[in-house]
C-alpha positions in Angstrom: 19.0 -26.7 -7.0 18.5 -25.1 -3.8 18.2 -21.6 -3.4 21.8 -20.8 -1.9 23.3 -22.1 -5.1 20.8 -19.9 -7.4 22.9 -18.5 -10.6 22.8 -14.9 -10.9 20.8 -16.0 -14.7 18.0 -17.5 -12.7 17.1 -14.3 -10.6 14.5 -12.1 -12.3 14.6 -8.4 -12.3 11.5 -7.1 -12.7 11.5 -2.8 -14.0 8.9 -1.9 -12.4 9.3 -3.1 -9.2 13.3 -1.8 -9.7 11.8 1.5 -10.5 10.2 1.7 -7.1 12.9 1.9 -5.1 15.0 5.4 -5.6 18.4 4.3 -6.3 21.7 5.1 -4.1 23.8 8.5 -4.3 27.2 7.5 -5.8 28.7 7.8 -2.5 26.2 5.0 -1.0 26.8 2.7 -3.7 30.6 2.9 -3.7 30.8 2.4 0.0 28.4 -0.6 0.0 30.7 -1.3 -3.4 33.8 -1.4 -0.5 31.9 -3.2 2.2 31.1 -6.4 0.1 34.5 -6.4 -1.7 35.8 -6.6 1.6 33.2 -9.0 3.2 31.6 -10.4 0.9 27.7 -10.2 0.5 26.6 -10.6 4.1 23.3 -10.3 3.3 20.7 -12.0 1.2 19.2 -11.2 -1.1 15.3 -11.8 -1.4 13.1 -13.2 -4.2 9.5 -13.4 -4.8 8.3 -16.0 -7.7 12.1 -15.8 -8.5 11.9 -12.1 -8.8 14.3 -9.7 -7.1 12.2 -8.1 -4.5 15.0 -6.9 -2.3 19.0 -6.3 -2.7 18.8 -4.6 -6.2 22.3 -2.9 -6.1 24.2 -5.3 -4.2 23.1 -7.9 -6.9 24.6 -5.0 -9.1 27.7 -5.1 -7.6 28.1 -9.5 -7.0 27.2 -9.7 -11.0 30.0 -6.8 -12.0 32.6 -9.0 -9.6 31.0 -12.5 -9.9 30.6 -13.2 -6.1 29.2 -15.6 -4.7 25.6 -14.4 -2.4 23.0 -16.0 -1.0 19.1 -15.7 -1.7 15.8 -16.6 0.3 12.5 -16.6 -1.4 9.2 -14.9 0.4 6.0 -16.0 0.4 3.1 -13.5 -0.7 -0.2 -13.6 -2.4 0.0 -11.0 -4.6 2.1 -8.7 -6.1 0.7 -5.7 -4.7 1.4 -7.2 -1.2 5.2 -8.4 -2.6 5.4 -4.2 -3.3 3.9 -2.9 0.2 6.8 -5.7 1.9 9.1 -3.8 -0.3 8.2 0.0 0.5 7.6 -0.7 4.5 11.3 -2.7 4.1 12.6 1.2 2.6 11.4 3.1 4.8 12.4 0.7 8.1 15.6 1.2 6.7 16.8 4.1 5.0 17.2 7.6 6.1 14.6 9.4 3.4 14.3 12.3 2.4 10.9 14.4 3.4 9.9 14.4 -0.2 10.8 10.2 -0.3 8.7 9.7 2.9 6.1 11.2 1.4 6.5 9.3 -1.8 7.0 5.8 0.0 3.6 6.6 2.3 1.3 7.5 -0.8 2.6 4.5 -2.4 1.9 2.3 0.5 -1.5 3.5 0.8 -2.1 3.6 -3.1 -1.5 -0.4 -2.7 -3.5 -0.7 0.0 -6.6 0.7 -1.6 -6.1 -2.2 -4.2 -5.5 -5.1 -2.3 -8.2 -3.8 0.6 -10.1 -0.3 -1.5 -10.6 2.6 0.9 -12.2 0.9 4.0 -10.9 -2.2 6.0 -12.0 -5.6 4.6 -13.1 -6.5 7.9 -15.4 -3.5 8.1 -17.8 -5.8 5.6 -18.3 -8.2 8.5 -19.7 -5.4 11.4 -23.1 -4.2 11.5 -24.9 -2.5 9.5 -24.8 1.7 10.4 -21.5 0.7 11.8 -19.2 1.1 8.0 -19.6 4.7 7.9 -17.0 4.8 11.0 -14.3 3.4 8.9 -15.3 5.2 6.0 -11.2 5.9 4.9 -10.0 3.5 7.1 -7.1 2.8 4.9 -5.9 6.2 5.5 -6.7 5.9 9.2 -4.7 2.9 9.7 -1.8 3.8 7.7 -1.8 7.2 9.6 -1.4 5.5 12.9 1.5 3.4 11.3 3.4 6.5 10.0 1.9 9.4 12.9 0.7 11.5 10.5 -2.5 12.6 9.7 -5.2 10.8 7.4 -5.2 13.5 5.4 -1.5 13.6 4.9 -1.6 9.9 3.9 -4.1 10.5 0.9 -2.6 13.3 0.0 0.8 11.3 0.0 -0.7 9.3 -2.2 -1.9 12.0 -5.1 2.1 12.9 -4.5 3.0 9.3 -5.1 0.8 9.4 -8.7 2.4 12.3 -9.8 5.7 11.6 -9.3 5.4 7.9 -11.1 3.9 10.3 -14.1 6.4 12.1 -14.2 9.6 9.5 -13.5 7.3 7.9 -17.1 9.3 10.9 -18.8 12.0 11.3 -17.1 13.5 8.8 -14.6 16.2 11.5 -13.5 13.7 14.1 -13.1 11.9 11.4 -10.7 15.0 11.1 -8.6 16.1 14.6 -8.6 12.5 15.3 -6.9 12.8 12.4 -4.5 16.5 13.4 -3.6 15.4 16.7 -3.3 17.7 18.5 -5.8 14.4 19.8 -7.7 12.6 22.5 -5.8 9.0 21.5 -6.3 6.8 21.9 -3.6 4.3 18.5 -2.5 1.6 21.6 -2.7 2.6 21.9 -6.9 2.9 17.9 -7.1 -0.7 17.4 -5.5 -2.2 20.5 -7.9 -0.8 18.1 -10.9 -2.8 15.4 -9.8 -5.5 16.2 -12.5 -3.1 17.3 -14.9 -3.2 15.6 -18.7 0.2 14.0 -19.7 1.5 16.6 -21.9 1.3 19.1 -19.0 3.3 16.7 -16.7 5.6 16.0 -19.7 6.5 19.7 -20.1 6.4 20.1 -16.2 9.1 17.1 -16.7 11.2 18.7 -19.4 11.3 22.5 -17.5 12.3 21.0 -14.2 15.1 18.9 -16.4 16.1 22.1 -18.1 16.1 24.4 -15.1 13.2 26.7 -16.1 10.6 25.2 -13.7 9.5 27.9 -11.5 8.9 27.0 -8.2 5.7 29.0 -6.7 7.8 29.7 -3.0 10.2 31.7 -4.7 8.5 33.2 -7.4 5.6 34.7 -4.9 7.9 36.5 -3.2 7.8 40.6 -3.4 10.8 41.7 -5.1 13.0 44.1 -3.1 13.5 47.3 -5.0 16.7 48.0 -6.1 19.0 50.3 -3.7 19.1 54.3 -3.5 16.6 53.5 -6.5 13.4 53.1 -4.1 10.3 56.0 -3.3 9.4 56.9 0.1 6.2 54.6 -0.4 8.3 52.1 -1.5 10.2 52.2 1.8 7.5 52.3 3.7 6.1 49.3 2.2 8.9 47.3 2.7 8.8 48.1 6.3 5.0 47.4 6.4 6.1 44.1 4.6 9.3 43.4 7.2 7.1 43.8 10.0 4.7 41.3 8.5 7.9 38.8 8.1 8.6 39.1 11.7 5.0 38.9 13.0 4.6 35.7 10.9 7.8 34.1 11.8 7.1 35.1 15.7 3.5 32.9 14.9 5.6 30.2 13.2 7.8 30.0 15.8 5.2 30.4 18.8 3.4 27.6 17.1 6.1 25.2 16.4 7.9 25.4 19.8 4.2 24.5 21.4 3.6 21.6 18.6 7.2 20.1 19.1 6.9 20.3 22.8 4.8 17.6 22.4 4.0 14.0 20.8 0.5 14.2 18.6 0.4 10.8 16.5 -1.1 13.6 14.4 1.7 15.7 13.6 3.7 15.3 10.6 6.9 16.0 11.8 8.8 15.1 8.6 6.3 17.5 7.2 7.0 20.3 9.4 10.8 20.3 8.6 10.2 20.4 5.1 7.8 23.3 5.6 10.2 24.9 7.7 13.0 25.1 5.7 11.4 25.8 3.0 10.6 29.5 5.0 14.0 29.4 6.0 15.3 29.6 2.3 12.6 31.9 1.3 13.6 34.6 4.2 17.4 34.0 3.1 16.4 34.5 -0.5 14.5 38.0 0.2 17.6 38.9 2.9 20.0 38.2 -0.2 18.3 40.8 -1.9 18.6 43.5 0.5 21.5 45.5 -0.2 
């Protein structure tokens, strides 16, 4: 049987490899839903060792309405190589999220430290005196690919751990993070790295019940109530306003200079998140101000 004439039966879905991949809003999956009703799967779908590597929800939607599709089968060594293909295919493709960037990237580079460790392979084959240059060099060469820093990358992938922990307990807590409807800060993520599983297991069930505090918000001063506040109080508060403005004047200063530019170094994704995540916090604290 060739592969163009594979049954839907044959094709093997494997969950963890499924579970990679965060799955489409239900306005995504409806329009692509339209498209192949319309047209037909156009595109392939793409099997490793007969497993489903690539085309997870339109095989979704030919099995619900029994259409025909195509499939081509890739080549790879391993399957930590099938699952790097995969993540580099995501992000090539799909307009992420900060916090799915971030997850795809410490991914990617958690692979690559099993299929290579934390230096390059072909840093066994140089001098000796010569390694301690590419001491990391995982992170260094995945930091070029994504123009961020190699710290970022590492860090990325503590994020990457954490999140998988925590998707263990809850899948929709996992994709409420990645689609950023939680408000959990990569800073709180990376702090869980060391955390025991009944810490991220209650981390999961507070965040699925609303009650997770996120550290942004909750270190804010709180404004005092109007007509209710002392003169210290006031003068505070200005004290505290004019230390607002000075640090957003910094922010500001700062970012205009680092956007100006185009440093392989800067983690622009990065700096949006952090951004608006000062944004909300000065709308938060103007909301309270009477």
């Amino acid at each position: 049987m060739s592969e163009n004439e594979m049954g839907i039966q044959e094709i093997i879905i494997d969950e963890e490899l499924l579970r990679l991949l965060p799955p489409l809003d239900e306005h995504e999956y409806c329009s692509l839903e339209s498209n192949i009703l319309r047209f037909g799967c156009m595109n392939p779908l793409v099997l490793w060792n007969g497993i489903l590597i690539d085309g997870h929800n339109r095989y979704s939607i030919v099995t619900k309405h029994n259409l025909p599709f195509n499939t081509i089968s890739l080549e790879f060594s391993s399957r930590e190589e099938a699952m790097a293909w995969m993540i580099r295919l995501q992000i090539d493709r799909r307009n992420l999220t900060p916090m799915q960037l971030t997850y795809f990237r410490g991914l990617h580079y958690n692979i690559e430290k099993k299929l290579h460790g934390d230096s390059d392979r072909f840093a066994q084959n140089l001098p000796s005196g010569q390694n301690v240059h590419l001491e990391g060099s995982t992170a260094n060469r995945l930091s070029e690919q994504y123009r961020v820093t190699p710290r970022t990358i590492r860090r990325d992938g503590q994020i990457a751990d954490v999140i998988i922990a925590i998707g263990k307990e809850s899948t929709e807590v996992k994709n409420d993070i990645l689609s950023g409807k939680s408000r959990i800060s990569r800073k709180q993520l990376r702090e869980m790295a060391t955390a025991s599983e009944s810490d991220i297991a209650k981390t999961a069930s507070e965040i699925a019940a609303g009650t997770f505090e996120d550290n942004r918000r909750s270190e804010n001063p709180a404004v005092p109530e109007p007509g209710n506040a002392k003169t210290s109080d006031l003068t505070g508060n200005r004290s505290l306003a004019a230390a607002i403005i000075d640090g957003a004047n910094e922010l500001i200063s700062n970012m205009t200079n680092l956007t100006r530019g185009d440093d392989p170094g800067i983690d622009k994704s990065e700096m949006k998140s952090t951004i608006r995540a000062f944004i909300d916090d000065l709308e938060n604290i103007y909301k309270q101000i009477d």
